[in-house]
N, C-alpha and C positions, 0 to 999 in steps of 0.2 A: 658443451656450448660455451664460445668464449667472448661472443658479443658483449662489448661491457656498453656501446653506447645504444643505447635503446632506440628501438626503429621500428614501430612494431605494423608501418601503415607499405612496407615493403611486401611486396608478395609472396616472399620466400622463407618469412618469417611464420612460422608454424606451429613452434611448439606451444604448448597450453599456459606452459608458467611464464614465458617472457611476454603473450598474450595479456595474460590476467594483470599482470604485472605494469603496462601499458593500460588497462583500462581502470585500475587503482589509481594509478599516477591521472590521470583523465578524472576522473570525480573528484578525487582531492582539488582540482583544479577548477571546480567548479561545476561538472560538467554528470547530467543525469547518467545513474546507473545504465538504464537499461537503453539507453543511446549508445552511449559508450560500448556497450558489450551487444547490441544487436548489430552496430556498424563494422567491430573486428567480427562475427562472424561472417559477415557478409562479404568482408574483403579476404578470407582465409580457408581455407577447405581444413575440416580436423575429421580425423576416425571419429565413431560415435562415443569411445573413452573416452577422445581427449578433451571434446567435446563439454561430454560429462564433468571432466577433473575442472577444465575452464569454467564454466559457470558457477561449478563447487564453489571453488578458490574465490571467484567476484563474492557472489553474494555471499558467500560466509565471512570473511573478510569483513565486509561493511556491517553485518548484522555483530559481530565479535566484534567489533575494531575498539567499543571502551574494557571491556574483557581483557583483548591481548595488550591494549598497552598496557595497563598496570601492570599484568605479567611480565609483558618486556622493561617496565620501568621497573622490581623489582632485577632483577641482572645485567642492568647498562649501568656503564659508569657514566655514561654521556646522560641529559636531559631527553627526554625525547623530541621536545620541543629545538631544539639543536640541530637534529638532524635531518638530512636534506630524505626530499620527498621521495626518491625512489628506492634508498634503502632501510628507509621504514615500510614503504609499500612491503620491501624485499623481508624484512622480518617481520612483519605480518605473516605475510605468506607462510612462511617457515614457519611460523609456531602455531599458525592455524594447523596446519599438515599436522604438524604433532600432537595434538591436543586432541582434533577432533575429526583427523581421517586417518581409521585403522586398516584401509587399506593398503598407504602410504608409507615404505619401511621408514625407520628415522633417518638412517641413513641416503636414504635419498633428498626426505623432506630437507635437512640440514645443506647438502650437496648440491644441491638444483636453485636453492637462494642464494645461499654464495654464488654461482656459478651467474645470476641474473643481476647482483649487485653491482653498483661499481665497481671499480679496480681500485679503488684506493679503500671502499669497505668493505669487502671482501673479510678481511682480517676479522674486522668489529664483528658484521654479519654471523659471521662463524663463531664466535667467544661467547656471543650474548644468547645464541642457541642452543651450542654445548652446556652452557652452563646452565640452564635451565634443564636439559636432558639431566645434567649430575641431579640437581636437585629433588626430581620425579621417581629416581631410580628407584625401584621395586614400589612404587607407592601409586593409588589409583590418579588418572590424570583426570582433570577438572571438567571433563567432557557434559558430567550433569550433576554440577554443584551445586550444593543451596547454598544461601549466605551464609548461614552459619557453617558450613564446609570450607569457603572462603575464610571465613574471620578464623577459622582453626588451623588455617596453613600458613595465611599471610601476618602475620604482626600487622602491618601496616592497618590493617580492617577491625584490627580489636576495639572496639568500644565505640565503633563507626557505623549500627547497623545499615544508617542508609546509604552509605559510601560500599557497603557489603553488598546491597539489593541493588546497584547500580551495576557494580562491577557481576554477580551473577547472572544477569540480565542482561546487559549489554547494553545498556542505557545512560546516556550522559546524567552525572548526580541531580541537574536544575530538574530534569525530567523525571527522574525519579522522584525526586519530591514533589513536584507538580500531582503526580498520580497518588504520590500518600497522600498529600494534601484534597484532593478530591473525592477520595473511594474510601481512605484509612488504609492502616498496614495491610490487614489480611486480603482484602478485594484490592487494592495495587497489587499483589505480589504475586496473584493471582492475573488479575491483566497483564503485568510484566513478562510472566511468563508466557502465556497466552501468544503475545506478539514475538517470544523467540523461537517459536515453532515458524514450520516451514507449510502456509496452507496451502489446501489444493485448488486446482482453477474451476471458477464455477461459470457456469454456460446458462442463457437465456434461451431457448427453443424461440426459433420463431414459426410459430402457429399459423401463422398467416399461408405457410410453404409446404408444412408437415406435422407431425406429431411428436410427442415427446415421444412414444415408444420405438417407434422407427428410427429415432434418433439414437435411443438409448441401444438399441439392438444394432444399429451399426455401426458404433463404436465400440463397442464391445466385440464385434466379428473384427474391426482395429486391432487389437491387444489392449483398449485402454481398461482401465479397472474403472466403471464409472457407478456411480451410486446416486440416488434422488437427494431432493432439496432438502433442506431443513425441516422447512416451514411452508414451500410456496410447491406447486404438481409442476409449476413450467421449468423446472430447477434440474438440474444435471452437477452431479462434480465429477471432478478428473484428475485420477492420483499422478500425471505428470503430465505435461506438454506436448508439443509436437501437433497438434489439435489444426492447427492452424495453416498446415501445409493438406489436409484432406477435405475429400469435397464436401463436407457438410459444411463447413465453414465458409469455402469458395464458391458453393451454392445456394449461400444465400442462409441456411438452415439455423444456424445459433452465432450467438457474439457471447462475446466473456462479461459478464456482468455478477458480480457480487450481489449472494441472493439480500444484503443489506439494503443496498441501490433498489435491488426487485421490489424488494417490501413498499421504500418510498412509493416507487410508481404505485402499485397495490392501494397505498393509503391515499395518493391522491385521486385514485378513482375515476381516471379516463372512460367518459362513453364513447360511440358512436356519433358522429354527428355534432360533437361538440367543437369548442375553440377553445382552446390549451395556451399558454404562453411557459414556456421554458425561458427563466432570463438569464440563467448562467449555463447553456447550454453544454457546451466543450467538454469532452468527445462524442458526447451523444446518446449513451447508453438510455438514459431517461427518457429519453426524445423519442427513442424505438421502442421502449417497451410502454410506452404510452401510446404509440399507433398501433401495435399489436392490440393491446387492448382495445383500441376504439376500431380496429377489423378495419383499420386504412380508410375509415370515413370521418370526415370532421375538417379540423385544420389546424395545426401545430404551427406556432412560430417559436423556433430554437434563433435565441440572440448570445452574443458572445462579445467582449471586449475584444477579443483577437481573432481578426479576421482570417488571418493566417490558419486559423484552427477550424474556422468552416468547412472547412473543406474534407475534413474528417467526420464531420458527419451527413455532408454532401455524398461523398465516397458508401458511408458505411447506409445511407440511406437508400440506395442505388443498388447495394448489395442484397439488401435484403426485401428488396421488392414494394417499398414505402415510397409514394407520392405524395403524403398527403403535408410533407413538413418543409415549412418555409425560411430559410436560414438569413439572416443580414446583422454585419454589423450593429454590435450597440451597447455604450455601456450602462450598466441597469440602475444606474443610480441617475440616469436621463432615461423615463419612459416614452415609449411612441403616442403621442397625444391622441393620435388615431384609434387607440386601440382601449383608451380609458372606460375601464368602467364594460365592457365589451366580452371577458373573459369567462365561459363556465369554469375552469380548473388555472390555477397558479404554479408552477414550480420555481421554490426559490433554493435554487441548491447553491448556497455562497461560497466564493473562495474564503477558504477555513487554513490552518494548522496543520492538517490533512494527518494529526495525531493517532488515527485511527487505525489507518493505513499503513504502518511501521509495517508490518512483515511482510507485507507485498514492496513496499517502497523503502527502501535499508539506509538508502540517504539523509530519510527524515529524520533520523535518530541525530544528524547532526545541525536537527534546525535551530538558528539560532532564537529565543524565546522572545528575545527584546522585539524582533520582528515581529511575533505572532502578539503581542501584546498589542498591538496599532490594527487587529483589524476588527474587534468588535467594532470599533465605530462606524466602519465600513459595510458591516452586516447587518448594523441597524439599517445604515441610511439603503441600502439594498432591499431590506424588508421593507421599510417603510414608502418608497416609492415603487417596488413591486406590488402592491397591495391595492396600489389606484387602478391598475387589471380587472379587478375582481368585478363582477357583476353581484346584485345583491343575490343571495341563495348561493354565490360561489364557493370554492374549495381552495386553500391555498395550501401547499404543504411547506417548509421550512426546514430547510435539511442540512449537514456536516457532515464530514468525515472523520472527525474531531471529537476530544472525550471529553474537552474543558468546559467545564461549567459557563465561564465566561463568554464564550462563543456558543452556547447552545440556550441552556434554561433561559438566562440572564436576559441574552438577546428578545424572547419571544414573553419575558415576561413584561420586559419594557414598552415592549411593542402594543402587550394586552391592557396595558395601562393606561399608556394614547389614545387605546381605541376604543372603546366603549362599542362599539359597532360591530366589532369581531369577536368569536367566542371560541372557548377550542373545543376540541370535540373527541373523545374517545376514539381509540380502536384496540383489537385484538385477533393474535393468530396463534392459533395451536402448533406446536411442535409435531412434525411427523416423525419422531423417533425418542427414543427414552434417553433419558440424561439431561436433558432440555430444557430450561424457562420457556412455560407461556409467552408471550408478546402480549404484555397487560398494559396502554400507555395510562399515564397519572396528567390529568389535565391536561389533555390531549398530546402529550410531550413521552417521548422514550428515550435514551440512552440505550443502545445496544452496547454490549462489551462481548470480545473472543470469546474468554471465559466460559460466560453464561449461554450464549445463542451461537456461539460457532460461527458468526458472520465478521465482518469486518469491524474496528469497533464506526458509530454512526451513530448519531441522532436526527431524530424526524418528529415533528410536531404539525400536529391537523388544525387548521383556524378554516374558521368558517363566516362567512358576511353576513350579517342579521338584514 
């Protein structure tokens, strides 16, 4: 392949690495992972290999990218910071191949990024590879290093633990210390890890249509390998993808939803018959498994800042045979004066840090902190004029995707302090298999973490109106 100028929105362009390659250069640029890589494959036909090696290359890339640059900055003479975006995408690539796909001869891995680099780095691309190849030679490659395996190879990490727990993680060092700082060493290192695994997709049955065993028995006569919830009976997981092209999905049958997310709904306790407000609705997931619960009687209003995004759960509402949810514009820190006071159940799911989310979402590893430090205030004032909903004897629940102290306890204790009015209110759920923390909440408030409950990480906290 000798295309050195990248083109990768050409229809003739096919192969997996100038692909990958193209949707690297694409995120660096700003632009979401899974846009970027569900758009090239939309515009590309690949074998189900290449397919495979494509995705590999995107998300591992992004999930390694603080990993392999150190390794590439131990054997560049260059900064890395110097170098132009596409042939660092290009050694990326290449030393991902090498490091952690044994599928991939070296010789190829090495071959196939030169080949996608520039023409002028070509040279570089090829030196700063090889030389890494010399350095590894007969010795085990970093595929599943602890820190201290790091600080034993690299000098650079000696007497740097947490520049070590970064780099075996794959986590920007502010981030890393953000999680010691919040958990302490042994519980970060353990989260850390947690989110460098690759989880699998978990599905909401909709009940309303079918059963979960119907469901689970034909996906299983699919090929998928599927397994129960955690924690919750309406709970499915699914050891890979593809889900989404069969008719259980296109008729209506289950959506992907994070038995995390399910728990929420679970705590807020949708009836029948009641009135729900959802104020930060967007995509919807809550909003469905609250009318399944309440068996499509009652009346949901999902509000969203971006109206643009209604429409996804207008769509997905449609899909799954739900009438009873009401979508409009609005953003939640201006309530519908209408609706004051009016509410059985609240959902306040805030735009958060979405620090939770790392393994599903590989971009957020490079959010920048300064940002997420501006939105406690945001989630106050969110909670705090969510809460005029409430009817007295109402439920609110309070939720993140987020592990930061700041954005979760903090928020809802501020809140409990105001309010004199509101209390919070316990809950618990059994583990349906061994290994497992209970769901034991401490003053109506939980921190879920990977780790411990296998879920996403998320916080959810139960307030209730005196």
């Amino acid at each position: 392949m000798k295309n050195k100028n990248i083109d990768a929105s050409k229809k003739s362009v096919t192969s997996p690495r100038l692909l990958a390659l193209d949707v690297l250069i694409r995120v660096e640029g700003g632009q979401y992972a899974n846009i970027a890589l569900d758009t090239a494959l939309g515009r590309h036909e690949l074998s189900p290999e290449d397919k495979a090696l494509f995705t590999s290359l995107v998300y591992g890339v992004l999930e390694r990218r603080v990993t392999l640059d150190f390794i590439l900055s131990q054997f560049s003479a260059r900064k890395l910071s110097d170098v132009d975006a596409q042939t660092l995408c290009a050694l990326r690539m290449g030393l991902y191949q090498l490091v952690y796909l044994d599928r991939v001869p070296d010789f190829a891995a090495i071959n196939e990024s030169v080949a996608v680099a520039l023409r002028k780095s070509s040279g570089f691309v090829n030196a700063v590879l090889r030389a890494y190849l010399r350095s590894v030679e007969g010795k085990k490659r970093e595929t599943h290093f602890t820190p201290a395996d790091f600080a034993d190879r690299y000098s650079a990490l000696a007497d740097k633990p947490n520049l070590a727990r970064s780099v075996a993680y794959g986590l920007p060092l502010p981030l890393a210390e953000k999680f010691i700082a919040a958990f302490g060493e042994e519980k970060a290192e353990r989260v850390m890890a947690a989110f460098a695994q690759r989880p699998p997709i978990t599905l909401r049955v909709n009940t309303l249509r079918t059963t979960v065993g119907a469901v689970k028995n034909s996906l299983s006569k699919q090929g998928f390998s599927v397994s129960d919830g955690l924690y919750l009976d309406s709970t499915l997981r699914l050891d890979k993808g593809g889900v989404f092209d069969g008719d259980e999905f296109k008729n209506g049958h289950i959506f992907v939803q994070d038995e995390a997310s399910q728990l929420c709904v679970e705590v807020l306790g949708a009836q029948a018959g009641e009135l729900v407000i959802d104020t930060c609705s967007c995509p919807g997931s809550k909003a469905f498994g609250c009318a399944i619960r309440m068996e499509n009687s009652g009346e949901i209003f999902s509000f969203d800042l971006h109206e643009s995004k209604l429409s996804l759960v207008q769509k997905g509402a449609k899909r799954l045979g739900i009438d009873i949810i009401k979508t409009q514009r609005r953003d939640a820190r201006d309530p519908d004066k209408s609706l004051i006071e009016k509410a059985d159940r609240v959902l306040c799911d805030v735009p958060c840090s979405g620090l939770g989310v790392i393994s599903k979402k590989p971009e957020i590893r490079g959010k920048d902190l300064t940002e997420a430090a501006k939105l406690p205030a945001i989630q106050r004032e969110i909670l705090e004029q969510s809460a005029k909903y409430l009817k007295r004897g109402g439920v609110l629940v309070y939720s993140t995707c987020t592990l930061l102290p700041e954005e979760n306890g903090a928020v809802v204790s501020d809140f409990l302090k105001n309010h004199p009015e509101f209390c919070a209110v316990d809950f618990e759920f059994s583990p349906r298999r061994q290994g497992l923390s209970a769901i034991r909440s401490e003053r109506g408030c939980i921190t879920l973490t990977p780790d411990e409950y296998g879920t996403d990480g998320f916080f959810i906290a139960k307030l209730k109106r005196l």
